[in-house]
Structure formats: structure tokens, C-alpha cells
C-alpha positions in Angstrom: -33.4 -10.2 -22.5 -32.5 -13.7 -24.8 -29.3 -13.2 -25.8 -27.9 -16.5 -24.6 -29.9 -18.5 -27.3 -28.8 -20.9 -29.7 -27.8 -20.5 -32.8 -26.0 -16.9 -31.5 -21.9 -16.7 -31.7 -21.2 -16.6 -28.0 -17.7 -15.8 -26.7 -17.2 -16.4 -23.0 -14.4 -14.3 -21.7 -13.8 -16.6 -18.7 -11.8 -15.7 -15.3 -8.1 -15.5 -15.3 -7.7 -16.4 -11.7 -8.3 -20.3 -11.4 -11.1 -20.0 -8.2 -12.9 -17.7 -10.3 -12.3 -20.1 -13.6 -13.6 -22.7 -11.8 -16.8 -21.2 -9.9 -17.9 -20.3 -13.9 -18.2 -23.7 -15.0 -21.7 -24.0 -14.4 -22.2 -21.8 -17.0 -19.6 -22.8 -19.4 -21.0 -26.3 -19.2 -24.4 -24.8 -19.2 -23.9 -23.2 -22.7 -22.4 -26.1 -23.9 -25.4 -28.5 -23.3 -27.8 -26.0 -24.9 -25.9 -25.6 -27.8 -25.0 -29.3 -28.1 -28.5 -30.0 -28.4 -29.0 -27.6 -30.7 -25.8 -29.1 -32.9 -24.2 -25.7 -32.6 -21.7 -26.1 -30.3 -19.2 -24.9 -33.0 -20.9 -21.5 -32.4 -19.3 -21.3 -28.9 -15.8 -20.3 -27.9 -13.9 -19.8 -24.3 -11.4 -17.8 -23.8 -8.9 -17.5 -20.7 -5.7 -18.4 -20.3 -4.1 -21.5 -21.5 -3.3 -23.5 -18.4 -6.8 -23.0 -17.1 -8.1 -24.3 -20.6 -6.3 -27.3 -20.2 -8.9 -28.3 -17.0 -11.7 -28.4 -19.5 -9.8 -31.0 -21.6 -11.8 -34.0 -22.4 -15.3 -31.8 -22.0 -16.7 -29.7 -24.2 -16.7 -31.3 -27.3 -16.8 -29.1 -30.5 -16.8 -25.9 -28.7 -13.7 -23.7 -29.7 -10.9 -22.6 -27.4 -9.3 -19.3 -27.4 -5.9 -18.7 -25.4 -5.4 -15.4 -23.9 -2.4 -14.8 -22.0 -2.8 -13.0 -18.3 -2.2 -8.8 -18.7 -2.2 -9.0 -22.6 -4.3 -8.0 -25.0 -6.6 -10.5 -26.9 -6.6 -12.1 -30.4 -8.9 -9.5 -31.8 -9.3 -11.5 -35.0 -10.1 -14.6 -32.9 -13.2 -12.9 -31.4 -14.3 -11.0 -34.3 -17.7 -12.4 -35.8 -19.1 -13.4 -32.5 -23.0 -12.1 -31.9 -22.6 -11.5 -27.9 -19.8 -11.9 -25.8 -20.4 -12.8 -22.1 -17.1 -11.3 -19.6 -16.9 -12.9 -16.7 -13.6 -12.2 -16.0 -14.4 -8.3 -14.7 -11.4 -7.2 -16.5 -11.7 -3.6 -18.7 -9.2 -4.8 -21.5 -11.5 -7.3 -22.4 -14.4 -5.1 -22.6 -12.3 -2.7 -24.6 -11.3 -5.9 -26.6 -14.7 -6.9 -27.3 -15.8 -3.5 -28.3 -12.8 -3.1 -30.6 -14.1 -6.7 -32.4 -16.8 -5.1 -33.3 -19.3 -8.0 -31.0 -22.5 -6.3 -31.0 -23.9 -7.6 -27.8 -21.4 -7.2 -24.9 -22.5 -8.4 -21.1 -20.4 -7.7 -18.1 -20.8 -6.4 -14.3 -21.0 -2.9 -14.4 -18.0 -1.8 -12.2 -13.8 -0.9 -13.4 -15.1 1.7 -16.0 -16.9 -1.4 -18.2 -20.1 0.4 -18.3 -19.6 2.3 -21.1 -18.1 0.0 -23.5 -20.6 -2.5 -22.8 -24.5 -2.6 -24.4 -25.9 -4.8 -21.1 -24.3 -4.1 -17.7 -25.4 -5.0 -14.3 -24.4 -3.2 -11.2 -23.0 -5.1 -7.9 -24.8 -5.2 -4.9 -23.1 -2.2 -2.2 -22.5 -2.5 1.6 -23.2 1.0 2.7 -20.3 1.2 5.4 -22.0 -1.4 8.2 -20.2 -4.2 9.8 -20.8 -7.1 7.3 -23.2 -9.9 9.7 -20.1 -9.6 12.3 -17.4 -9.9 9.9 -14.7 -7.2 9.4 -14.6 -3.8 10.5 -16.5 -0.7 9.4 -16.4 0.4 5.9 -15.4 4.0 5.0 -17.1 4.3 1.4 -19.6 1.9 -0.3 -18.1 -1.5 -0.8 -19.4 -4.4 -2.9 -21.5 -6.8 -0.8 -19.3 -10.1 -0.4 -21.5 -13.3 -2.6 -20.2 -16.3 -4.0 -18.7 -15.1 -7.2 -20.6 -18.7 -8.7 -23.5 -16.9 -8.1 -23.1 -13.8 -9.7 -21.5 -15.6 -13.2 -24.8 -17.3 -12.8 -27.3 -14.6 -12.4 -25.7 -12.4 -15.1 -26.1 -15.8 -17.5 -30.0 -16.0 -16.7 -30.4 -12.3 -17.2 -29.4 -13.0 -20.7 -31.2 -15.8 -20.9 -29.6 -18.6 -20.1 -30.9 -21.4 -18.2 -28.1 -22.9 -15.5 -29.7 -25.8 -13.7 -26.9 -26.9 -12.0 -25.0 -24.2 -10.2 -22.4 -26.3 -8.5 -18.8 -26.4 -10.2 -17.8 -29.8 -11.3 -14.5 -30.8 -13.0 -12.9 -34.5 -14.4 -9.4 -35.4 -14.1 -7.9 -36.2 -17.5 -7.6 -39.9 -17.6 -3.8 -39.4 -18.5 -3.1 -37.0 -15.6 -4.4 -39.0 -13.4 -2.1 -42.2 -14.2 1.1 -39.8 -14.3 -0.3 -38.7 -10.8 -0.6 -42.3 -9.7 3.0 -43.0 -10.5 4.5 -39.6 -9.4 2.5 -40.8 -5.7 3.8 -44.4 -6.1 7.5 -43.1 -6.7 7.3 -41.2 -3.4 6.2 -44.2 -1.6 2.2 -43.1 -1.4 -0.1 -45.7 -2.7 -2.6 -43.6 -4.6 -5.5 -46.2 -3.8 -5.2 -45.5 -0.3 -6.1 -42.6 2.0 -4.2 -39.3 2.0 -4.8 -35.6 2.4 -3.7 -33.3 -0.3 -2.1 -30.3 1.4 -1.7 -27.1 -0.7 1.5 -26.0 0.6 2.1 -22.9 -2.0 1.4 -19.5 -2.2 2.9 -16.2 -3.5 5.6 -14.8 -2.0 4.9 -11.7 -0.2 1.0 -12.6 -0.4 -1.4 -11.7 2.8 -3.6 -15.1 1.8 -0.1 -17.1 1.6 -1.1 -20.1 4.5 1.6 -19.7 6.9 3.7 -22.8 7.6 3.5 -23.3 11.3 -0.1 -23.2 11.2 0.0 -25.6 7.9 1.9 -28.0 9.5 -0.1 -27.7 13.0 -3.1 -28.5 11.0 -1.9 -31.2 8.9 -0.1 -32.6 12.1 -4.5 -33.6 13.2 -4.8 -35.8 10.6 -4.6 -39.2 10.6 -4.0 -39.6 6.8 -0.7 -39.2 5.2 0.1 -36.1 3.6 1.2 -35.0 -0.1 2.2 -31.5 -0.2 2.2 -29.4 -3.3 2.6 -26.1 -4.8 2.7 -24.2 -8.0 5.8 -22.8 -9.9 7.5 -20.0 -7.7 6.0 -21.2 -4.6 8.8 -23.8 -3.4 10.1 -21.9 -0.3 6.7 -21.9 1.6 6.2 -25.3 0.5 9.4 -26.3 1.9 9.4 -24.5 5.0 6.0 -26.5 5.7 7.6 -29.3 5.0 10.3 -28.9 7.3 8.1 -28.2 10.2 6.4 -31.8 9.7 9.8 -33.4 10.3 8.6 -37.0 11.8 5.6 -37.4 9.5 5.1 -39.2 6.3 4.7 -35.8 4.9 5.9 -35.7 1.5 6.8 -32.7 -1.0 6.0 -32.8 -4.7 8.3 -30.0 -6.1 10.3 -31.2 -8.7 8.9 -30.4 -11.4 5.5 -28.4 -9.1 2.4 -30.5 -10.7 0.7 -28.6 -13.4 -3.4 -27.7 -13.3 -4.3 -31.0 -14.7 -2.1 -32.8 -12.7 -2.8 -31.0 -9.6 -6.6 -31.9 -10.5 -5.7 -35.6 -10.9 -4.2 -35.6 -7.4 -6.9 -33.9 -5.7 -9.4 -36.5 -7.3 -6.9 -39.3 -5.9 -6.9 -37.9 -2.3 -9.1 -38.6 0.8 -9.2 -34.7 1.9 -7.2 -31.5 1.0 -5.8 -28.7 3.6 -5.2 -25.2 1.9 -5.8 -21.6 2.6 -8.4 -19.6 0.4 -6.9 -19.8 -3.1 -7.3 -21.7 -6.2 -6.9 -25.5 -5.0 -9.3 -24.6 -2.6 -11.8 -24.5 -5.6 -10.5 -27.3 -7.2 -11.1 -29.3 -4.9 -14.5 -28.3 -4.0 -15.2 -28.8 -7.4 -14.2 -32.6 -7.0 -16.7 -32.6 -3.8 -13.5 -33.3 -1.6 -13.7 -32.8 2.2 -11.6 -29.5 2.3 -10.0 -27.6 5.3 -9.8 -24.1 4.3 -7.5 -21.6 6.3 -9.4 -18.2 6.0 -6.5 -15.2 6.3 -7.3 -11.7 5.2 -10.2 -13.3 2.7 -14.1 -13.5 3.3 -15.8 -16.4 3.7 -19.0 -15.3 2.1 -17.1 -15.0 -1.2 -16.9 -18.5 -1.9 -19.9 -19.8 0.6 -21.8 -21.4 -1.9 -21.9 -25.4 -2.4 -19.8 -26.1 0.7 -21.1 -29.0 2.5 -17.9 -30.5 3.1 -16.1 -27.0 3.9 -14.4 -26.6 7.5 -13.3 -23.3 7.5 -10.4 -21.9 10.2 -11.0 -18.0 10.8 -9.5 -15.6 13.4 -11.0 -12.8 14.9 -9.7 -10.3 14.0 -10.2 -6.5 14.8 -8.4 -5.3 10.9 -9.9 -8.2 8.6 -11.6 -9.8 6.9 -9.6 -6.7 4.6 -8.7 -8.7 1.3 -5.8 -7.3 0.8 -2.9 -8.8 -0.8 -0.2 -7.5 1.1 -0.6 -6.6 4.4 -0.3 -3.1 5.5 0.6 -3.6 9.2 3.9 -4.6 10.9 5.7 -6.4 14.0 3.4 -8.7 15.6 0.3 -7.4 14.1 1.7 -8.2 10.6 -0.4 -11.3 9.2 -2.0 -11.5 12.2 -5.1 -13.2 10.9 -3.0 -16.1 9.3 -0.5 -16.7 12.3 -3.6 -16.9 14.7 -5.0 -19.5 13.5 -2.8 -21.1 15.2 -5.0 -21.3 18.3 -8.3 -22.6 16.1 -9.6 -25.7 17.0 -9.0 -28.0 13.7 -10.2 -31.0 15.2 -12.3 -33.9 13.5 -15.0 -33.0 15.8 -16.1 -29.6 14.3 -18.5 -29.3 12.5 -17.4 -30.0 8.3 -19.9 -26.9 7.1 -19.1 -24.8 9.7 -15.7 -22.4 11.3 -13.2 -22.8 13.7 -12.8 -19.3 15.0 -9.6 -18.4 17.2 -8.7 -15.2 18.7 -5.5 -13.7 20.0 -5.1 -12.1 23.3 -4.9 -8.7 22.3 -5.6 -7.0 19.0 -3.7 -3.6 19.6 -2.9 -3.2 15.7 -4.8 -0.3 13.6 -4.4 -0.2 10.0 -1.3 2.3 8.5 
């Protein structure tokens, strides 16, 4: 099926979440070379929400850029008109939004209750209740198979049609971000031509993925770069508490005001290495072809497998996970357990860069409530 052809309308309902936002950019950048050379890039328009816009700035020329805030509903009249609108964002308001637009062509993954409100729909691969290659614990009910989600926004393109020769992510700094990043490093005493390690300190409160801040500071305590911490709005405290814990270093905290995306992206392109568990800076990061040490808590690794050559990952053992889950179910010394423990992984520079640390506790005598 050819739906992804120039001169069509296309909207791209991109990913809210910024790992997902930026593991679609090989086919946002994809569709925009086609239709460039095609001198309809006019005909294209993204839409997600505003701050994860604002990494594409500087790219994309021509190609028009739809807002949508997080949990509300779209700008119907801003996608009315289109000829096929691509979801990647898995979300059932935007389906229903799309159908309501009247967009006569409507691709998504077939799972949330999507199906019926779209005209092309392709079902995720199940795990039928088998330990996952050694990760996790036995599955009560069918359970999508864990993949890269890069690859899947790329497979559902090409099923349409679309042509994406270069699956990896890549982002650019904004040239101005990265001179207010120089100078925000320089006022802190970092020279932002030298080597440093990023370290994504942040994390919501009350998350199960939140990196814990003994074992962020036991980590960032092995390398021999200085470190610049950082973390996003609402995130202070863990970023702090991290802080504290590297009393001694040249550890430094930018907090005041938290960078924003593009900053954040400017920083990460200034930086030597970045440490952060498996959330959105992670990406960023990856998508700068940064070393990265990545802190694996209740999250898969297979999810976000793909392109990582310069990936350490840090994973524990642990009898309850990988479970995904945002907050953790479990209590007393069990609670978090597969955060805190990596606390006995072996970080050093010696490990392999593609491969994991694995660590595992003494005893496991937790069961799921």
C-alpha cells in the first residue's frame, strides 16, 4: 500500500513522550527529504507537543508544525484537509481526532481500541506468556513482544510506502542553544571545550524508572571527567539529593532555571559522555551518538536496543522485573529493588560499551502484591 507518496497531505501525529519523539525522527526526516525533492514539503505537517517541536528547530524547512498539548484534544481545523495521517504516538484521542477531521487515510498500530477508527492498522507482535530470552518473569496473558520502538515507526512507514534509509535517530543543537549552554557551563566554572560527562540527575517523583541517587552518584563517582548534572522542571529534589552524595567532586547542578529541550540538547552535544537511567536524555543523547551509561530499573532493554554501539547498560537481576511499571507495587526492602541494586554492578571503564553490567542481590524474597 503507497500511501506515503508525494504530493499526498501527510500529517504525522508524532510521540508525546520525548524517547519515543526522538526514536521517530527517521521517519519524520524521511518524509521530509522525499517531499523536499518533490518541492512539496508544504504538504507535510508534525504534530506533538510544543517543547518537543522546538528540537526540530533549524530542520525541516517548509514543512508545517502543529502544537498539541499532552492529554488534550487536537486542533481539529489544523488537521482537517490532510489525505493520510500517520499516528505514531499510539494514543486513541488522536485516532478519534483524525477520524473526526474527516482524513481519509488513517495508519496506526492496531492496539488501545484504534482499530476501528482507523482504515490501515497493524497488529503488535505477542509474547505468549514465556520468559522473554532470560529477561523478566513469566507472563500471565499475551504481552506485546519488547522491540525498539524506532523500529516499529519505521516498519509501519514502509508498509505505507515510505522509503526510510536511515533508521538511526539524529538530532542538531540549535546554534543559539548551544552558545547559552556554553556560557551557562562557563559561569559554573566548566569549560565547555573540555571533557565532561552529562549526568541526567532528574526524574519524576514517585516514578519506578527515577535513577536512584546513591547509585547515580556511585556511578558518576568512576569517572574521570567532571560532571554537570541536570534535570527537568519538577525534578530538583532527586537532582539535589545526587548532588549531595558527590560532595568532594567537581560535580555541578544546573537547576536554576532546569535547561529546557533545546538546551538540554546543546549540552549533551557539548559533553564527552552522559550517565542517566532509561528515560528521555537517554535518547537524546543516543541521538547525538554520545557514549551513554544507561541505568536499566524496572524498564527493558530490548525496547530501545537498536543503534547502540556506544550503550553500557547497568541491569539487576531481578526475580519481579523487567515489569515496566511506573510505580512500584512492592514495599520494604524489595521496594525499587531493581534500581537500588545496581548498586553492586560493575560500571567500570573496562566493560564492554555495547554490552550490560548485570548485579544481583543476595536474596530476592519479594513477590509482587
Amino acid at each position: 500500500m503507497r500511501l506515503l507518496v508525494p504530493p499526498a497531505r501527510v500529517l504525522v501525529r508524532a510521540p508525546s513522550w520525548l524517547g519515543d519523539f526522538v526514536a521517530c525522527e527517521p521517519v519524520l526526516r524521511a518524509l521530509c527529504e522525499r517531499w523536499t525533492t518533490d518541492g512539496c514539503a508544504r504538504m507535510l505537517t508534525f504534530a506533538a507537543p510544543a517543547p518537543l517541536l522546538a528540537l526540530l528547530d533549524g530542520r525541516f524547512t517548509g514543512v508545517l508544525r502543529v502544537p498539541v498539548a499532552r492529554g488534550s484534544d487536537p486542533d481539529l481545523d489544523a488537521w482537517r484537509g490532510h489525505d493520510v495521517a500517520l499516528l505514531l504516538d499510539g494514543s486513541w484521542r488522536s485516532a478519534w481526532a483524525a477520524f473526526r477531521a474527516g482524513i481519509p487515510q488513517r495508519a496506526a498500530w492496531a492496539s488501545g481500541g484504534r482499530a476501528p477508527l482507523t482504515t490501515f492498522a497493524v497488529s503488535p507482535a505477542l509474547e505468549r506468556g514465556r520468559v522473554p530470552l532470560g529477561l523478566g518473569v513469566h507472563g500471565r496473558d499475551a504481552r506485546r513482544l519488547p522491540r525498539p520502538f524506532a523500529a516499529a515507526c519505521v516498519e509501519l512507514a514502509g508498509l505505507l510506502g515510505l522509503d526510510v534509509r536511515d533508521r538511526v535517530p539524529r538530532l542538531e543543537p540549535d546554534a543559539d542553544a548551544l552558545v547559552r549552554a556554553a556560557q551557562r557551563l562557563r559561569a559554573r566554572g566548566i569549560d565547555p571545550d573540555a571533557r565532561f560527562a552529562l549526568v541526567n540527575a532528574g526524574g519524576r517523583n514517585g516514578s519506578a524508572k527515577t535513577a536512584d541517587p546513591d547509585v547515580l552518584a556511585r556511578v558518576g563517582r568512576l569517572s574521570a571527567l567532571p560532571l554537570v548534572l541536570v534535570c527537568g522542571p519538577g525534578e530538583e529534589s532527586n537532582a539535589r539529593a545526587t548532588l549531595a552524595r558527590l560532595s568532594g567532586t567537581s560535580a555541578v547542578l544546573l537547576d536554576d532555571p532546569v535547561p529546557h529541550l533545546p538546551e538540554l540538547l546543546a549540552l549533551l552535544a557539548l559533553a564527552s559522555a552522559c550517565i542517566t537511567a532509561d528515560s528521555g536524555p537517554r535518547h537524546l543523547a543516543q541521538a547525538l551518538s554520545k557514549p551513554v551509561t544507561v541505568l536499566y530499573g524496572p524498564t527493558d532493554p530490548r525496547h530501545s536496543a537498536e543503534h547502540a554501539p556506544n550503550i553500557r547498560g547497568l541491569r539487576a537481576e531481578i526475580a519481579c522485573g523487567p515489569c515496566h511499571r511506573e510505580v512500584c507495587p512492592l514495599f520494604g526492602e524489595a521496594e525499587r529493588a531493581c534500581m537500588r541494586a545496581l548498586a553492586f554492578a560493575d560500571a567500570g571503564p573496562e566493560r564492554e560499551r555495547s554490552g550490560y553490567s548485570r548485579s544481583q542481590p543476595a536474596s530476592t524474597p519479594w513477590r509482587s502484591t
